[in-house]
SEDO-357940 format. One record per residue: residue in one letter; residue number from 1; z, y, x of N, C-alpha, C in turn. Coordinates in Angstrom, 1 decimal, always signed. Layout:
BEGIN
<"A", NUM, <Z, Y, X>, <Z, Y, X>, <Z, Y, X>> ...
END
This chain:
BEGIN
<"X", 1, <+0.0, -1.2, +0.8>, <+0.0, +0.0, +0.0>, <+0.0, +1.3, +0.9>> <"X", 2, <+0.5, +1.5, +1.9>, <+1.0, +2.6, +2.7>, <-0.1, +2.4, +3.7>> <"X", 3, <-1.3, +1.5, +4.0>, <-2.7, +1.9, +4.6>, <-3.6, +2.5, +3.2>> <"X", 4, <-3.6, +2.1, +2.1>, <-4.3, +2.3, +1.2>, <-4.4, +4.1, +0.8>> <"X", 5, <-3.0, +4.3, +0.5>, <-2.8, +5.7, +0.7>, <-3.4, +6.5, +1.8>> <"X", 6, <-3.5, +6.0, +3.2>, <-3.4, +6.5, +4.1>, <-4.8, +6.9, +4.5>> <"X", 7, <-5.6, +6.2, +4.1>, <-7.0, +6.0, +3.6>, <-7.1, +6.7, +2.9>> <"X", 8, <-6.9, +6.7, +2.2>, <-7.5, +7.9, +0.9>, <-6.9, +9.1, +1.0>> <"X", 9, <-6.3, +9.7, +1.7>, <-5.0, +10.7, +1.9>, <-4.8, +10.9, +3.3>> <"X", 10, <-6.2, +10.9, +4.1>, <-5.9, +10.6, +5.8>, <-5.2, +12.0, +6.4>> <"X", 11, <-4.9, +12.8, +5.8>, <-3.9, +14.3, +6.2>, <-2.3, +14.2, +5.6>> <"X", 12, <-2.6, +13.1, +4.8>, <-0.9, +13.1, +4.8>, <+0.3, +13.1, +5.6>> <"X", 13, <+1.6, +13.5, +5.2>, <+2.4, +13.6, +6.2>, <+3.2, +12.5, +5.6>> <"X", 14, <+4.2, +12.1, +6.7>, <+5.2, +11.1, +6.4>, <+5.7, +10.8, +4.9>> <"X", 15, <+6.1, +12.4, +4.7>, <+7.0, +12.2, +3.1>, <+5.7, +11.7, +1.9>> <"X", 16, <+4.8, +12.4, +2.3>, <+3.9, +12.6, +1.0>, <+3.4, +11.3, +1.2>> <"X", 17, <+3.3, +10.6, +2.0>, <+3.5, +8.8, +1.7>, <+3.9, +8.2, +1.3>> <"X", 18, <+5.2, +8.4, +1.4>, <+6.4, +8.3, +0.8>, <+6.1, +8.6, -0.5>> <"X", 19, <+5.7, +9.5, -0.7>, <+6.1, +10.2, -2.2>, <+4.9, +9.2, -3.4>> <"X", 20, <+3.9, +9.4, -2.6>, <+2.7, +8.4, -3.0>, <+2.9, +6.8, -3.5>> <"X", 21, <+3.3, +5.8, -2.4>, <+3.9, +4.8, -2.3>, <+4.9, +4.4, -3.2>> <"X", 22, <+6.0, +5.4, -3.6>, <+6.9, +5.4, -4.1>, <+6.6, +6.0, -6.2>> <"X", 23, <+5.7, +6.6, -6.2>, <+5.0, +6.6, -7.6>, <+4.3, +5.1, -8.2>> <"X", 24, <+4.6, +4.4, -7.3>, <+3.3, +3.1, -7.3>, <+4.6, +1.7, -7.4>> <"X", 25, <+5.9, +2.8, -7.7>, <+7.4, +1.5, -7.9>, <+7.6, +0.9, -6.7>> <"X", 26, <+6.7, +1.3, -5.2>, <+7.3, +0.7, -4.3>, <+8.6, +1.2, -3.4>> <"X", 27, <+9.8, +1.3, -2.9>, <+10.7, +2.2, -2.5>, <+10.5, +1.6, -0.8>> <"X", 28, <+10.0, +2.2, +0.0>, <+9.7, +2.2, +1.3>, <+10.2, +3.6, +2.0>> <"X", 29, <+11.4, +3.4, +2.9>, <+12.3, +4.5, +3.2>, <+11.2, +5.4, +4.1>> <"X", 30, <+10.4, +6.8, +4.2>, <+10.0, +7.3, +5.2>, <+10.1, +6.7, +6.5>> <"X", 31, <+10.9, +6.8, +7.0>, <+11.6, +6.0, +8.8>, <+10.8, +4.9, +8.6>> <"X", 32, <+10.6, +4.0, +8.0>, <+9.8, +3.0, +8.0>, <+8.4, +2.5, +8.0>> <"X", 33, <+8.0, +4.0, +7.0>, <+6.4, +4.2, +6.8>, <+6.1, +4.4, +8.5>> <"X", 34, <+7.1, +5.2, +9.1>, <+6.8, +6.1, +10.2>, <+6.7, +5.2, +11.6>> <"X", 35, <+7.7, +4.5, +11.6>, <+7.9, +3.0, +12.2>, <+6.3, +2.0, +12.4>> <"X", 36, <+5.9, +2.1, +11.1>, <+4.9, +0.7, +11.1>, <+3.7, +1.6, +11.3>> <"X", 37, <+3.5, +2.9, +10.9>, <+2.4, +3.5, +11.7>, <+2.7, +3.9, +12.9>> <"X", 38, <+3.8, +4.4, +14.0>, <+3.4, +4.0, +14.9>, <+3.5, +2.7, +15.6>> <"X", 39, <+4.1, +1.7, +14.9>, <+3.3, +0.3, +15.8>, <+2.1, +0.2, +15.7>> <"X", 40, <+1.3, +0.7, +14.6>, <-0.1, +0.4, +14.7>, <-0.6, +1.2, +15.3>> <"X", 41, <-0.5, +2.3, +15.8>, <-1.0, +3.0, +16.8>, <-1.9, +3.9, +15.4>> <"X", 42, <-1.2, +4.3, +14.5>, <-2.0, +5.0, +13.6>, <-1.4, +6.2, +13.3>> <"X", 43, <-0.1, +6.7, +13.8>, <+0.6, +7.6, +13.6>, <+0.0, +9.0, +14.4>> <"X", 44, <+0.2, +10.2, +13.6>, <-1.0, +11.3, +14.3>, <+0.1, +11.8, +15.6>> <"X", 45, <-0.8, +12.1, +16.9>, <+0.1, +12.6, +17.9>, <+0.5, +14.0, +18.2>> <"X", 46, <-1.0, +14.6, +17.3>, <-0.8, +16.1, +17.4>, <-1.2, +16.4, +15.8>> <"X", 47, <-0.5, +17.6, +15.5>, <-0.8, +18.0, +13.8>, <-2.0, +18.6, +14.2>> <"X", 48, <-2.7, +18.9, +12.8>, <-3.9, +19.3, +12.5>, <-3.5, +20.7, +12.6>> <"X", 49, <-4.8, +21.0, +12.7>, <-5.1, +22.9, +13.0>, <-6.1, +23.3, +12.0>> <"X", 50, <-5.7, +24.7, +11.5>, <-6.6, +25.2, +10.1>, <-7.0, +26.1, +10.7>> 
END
């Protein structure tokens, strides 16, 4: 669920994944979203610039 979002939502921040994820009845604490994207090497290293 929390790649699916991530995908569809590729500027999201931590919470708003959370927030997403968690409209969908799944309860996945932030720290953890944050955890399993960076094991996958998917977590952003630098924020975006407007």
């Amino acid at each position: 669920m929390i790649l699916v979002q991530l995908v569809k939502y590729p500027h999201s921040s931590i919470e708003e994944l959370f927030e997403r994820v968690a409209e969908q009845g799944i309860r996945i604490e932030p720290q953890v979203i944050e955890a399993f994207l960076n094991h996958h090497g998917l977590l952003k290293k630098i924020p975006d610039t407007k």
